[in-house]
N, C-alpha and C positions, 0 to 999 in steps of 0.2 A: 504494500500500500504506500502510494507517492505520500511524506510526510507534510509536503506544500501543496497549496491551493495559489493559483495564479487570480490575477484580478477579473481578468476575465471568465473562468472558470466560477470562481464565488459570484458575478456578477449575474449567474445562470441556476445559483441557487435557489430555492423556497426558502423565505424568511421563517419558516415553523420548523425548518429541519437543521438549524443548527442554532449555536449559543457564542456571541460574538463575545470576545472578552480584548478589552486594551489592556497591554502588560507593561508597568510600570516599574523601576526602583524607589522613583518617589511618588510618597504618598501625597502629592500636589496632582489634582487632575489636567487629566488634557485640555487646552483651549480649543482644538478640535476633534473630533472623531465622527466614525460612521455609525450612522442613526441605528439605533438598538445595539448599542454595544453597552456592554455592563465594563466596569473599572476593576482592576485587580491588581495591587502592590505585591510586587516580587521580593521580597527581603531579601537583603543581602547575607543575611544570617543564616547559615545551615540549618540551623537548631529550628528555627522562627520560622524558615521557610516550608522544611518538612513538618511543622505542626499547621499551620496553614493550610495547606496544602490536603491535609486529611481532615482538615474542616470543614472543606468546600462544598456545598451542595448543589451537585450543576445533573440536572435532566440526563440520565445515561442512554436514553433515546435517540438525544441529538449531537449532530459530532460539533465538537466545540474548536474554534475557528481561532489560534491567538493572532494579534497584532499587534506591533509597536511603532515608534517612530519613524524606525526605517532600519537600524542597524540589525535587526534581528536578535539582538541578545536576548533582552526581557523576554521576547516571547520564544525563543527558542527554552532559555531554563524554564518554562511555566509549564512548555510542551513536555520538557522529562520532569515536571514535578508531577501532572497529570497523567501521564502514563504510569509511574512509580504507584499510582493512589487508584492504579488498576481501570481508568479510565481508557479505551481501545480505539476510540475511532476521534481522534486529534489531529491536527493540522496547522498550519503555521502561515499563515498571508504572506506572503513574498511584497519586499518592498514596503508592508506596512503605509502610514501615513503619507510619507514623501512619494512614493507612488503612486496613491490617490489623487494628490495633486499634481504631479506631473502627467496623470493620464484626464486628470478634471473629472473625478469619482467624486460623488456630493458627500460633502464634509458637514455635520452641525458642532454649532458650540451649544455653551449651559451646561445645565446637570447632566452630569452621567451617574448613573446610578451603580454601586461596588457590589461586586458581587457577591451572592447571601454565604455567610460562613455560621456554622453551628460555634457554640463555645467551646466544646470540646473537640478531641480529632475522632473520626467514628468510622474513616478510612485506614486500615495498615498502608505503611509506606517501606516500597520495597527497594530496599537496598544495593539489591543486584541491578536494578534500574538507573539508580542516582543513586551515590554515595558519597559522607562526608572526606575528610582529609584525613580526618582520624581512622575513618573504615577505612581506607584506602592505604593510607601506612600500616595497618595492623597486618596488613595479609603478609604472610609466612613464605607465599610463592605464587610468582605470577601463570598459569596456566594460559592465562589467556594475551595477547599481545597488546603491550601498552604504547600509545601514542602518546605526545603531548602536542598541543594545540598551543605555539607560543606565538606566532603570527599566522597572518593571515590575509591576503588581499585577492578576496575573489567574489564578483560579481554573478552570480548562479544566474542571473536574466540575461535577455537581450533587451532591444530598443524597445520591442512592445511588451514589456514585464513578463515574459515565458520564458521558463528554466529551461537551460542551457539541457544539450545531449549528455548524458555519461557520460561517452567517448569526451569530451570537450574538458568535462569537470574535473576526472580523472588526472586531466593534463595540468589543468591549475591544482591543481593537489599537490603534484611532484613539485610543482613550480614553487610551489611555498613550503619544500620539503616534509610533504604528510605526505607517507607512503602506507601501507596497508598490504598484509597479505589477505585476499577475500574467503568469506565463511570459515572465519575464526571467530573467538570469542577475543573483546578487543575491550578496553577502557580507555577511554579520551580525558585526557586531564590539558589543564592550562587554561589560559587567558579565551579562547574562542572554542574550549570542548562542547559548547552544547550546539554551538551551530555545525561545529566540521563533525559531532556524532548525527545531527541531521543529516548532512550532506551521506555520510555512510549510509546512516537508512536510507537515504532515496535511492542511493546506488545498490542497494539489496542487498545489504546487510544487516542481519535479524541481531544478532547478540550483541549487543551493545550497551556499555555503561559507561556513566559520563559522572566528571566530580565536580560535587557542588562549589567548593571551595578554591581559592587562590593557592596553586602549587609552586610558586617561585622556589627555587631553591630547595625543592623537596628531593630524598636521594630515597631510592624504593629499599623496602626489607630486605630485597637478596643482593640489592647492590651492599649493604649495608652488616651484609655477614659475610663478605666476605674476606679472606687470608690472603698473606701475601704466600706463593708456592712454595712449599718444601723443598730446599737444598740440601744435598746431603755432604758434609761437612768434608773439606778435602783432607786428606791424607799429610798429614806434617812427618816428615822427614828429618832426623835431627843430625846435626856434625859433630864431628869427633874433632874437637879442637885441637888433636894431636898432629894429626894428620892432614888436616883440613877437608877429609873426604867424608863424603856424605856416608850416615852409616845404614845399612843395610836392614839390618835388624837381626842379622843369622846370631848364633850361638859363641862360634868357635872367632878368634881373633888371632 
């Protein structure tokens, strides 16, 4: 299942068959958005954002539609907090905001209304989904192939906002050194893991997990056990200060 919706593609949808959410990191609302979109604060806080997250009461009927600004962060990480909280049929607006305007998609201002959260969490939040920094150090051994996501400059559209071919993507991938080997189990950590872990699912890759958290400088558990190689200690040879010849070691002199 493609994880993005193009503008034109959403613009062909029944307004009763999805649940528009803007994704934010601040809790200051948008001064624009599209009509029937409900508001959602992305916490920067692992902790904050996985109890959120399993707060959320969103219609499991309809598939829920993120969008933000334009850079794709917020609602990429909203997309694996909603997946993680067992939610299945999500998707991501490509381009967000700044594309609506560049395509002239009707934008309102005013209230937006946040979307409804119980006070407790009544979702489990699945780990192997999105994971903090702390699960993600603790593991003992990687099975599965770790990326990190430290830059990133790739535009997945063309001129009229539709995502780019695999073949195409694949190429900016290498180009910003994210390489991949396919249908492995893979974690994406760094600065842009939730977007370049979307870009993998679009390119058909199912196991994926992605960390919540800032891994600057993080060094993995098996890098982190390991030894310098065993050398086996050479052979000392002692002189017979007599002679000046090296001694041998035999018995008889």
């Amino acid at each position: 299942m493609n994880p993005f919706i193009s503008l034109q593609e959403f613009s062909y949808q029944s307004q009763d068959s999805f649940v528009l959410i803007f994704c934010s990191s601040s809790s200051t609302p948008p001064a624009r958005f599209i009509p029937r979109s409900f508001f959602y604060v992305v916490d920067d806080n692992a902790a904050l954002f996985t109890k959120n997250c399993s707060c959320l009461e969103i219609d499991d009927d309809k598939t829920i539609i993120c969008y933000d600004n334009g850079d794709l962060h917020n609602a990429c990480k909203a997309y694996w907090g909603f997946k993680a909280t067992g939610h299945d049929d999500v998707k991501v607006l490509l381009g967000g905001i700044r594309s609506c305007e560049k395509h002239r998609i009707n934008l309102v201002s005013g209230e937006i209304p946040e979307i409804k959260k119980g006070e407790t969490p009544c979702l489990p939040f699945n780990e192997a989904v999105a994971m903090t920094l702390e699960q993600f150090s603790r593991k003992e051994s990687y099975a599965e192939q770790v990326i990190e996501a430290k830059r990133l400059n790739i535009e997945i559209t063309d001129t009229s906002g539709e995502i780019l071919s695999q073949t195409l993507i694949v190429k900016l991938l290498k180009e910003n050194e994210i390489e991949y080997k396919p249908n492995k189990m893979t974690i994406v950590h760094g600065k842009n893991s939730f977007y370049v872990g979307l870009i993998l699912n679009y390119l058909g890759e199912r196991m994926i997990s992605v960390v919540l958290e800032d891994t600057t400088g993080f060094v993995s558990a098996k890098k982190s056990r390991l030894v310098p190689e065993y050398k086996k200690p050479e052979k000392v040879t002692s002189i017979d200060p007599q002679s000046n010849r090296k001694c041998c070691g035999c018995s008889v002199f």
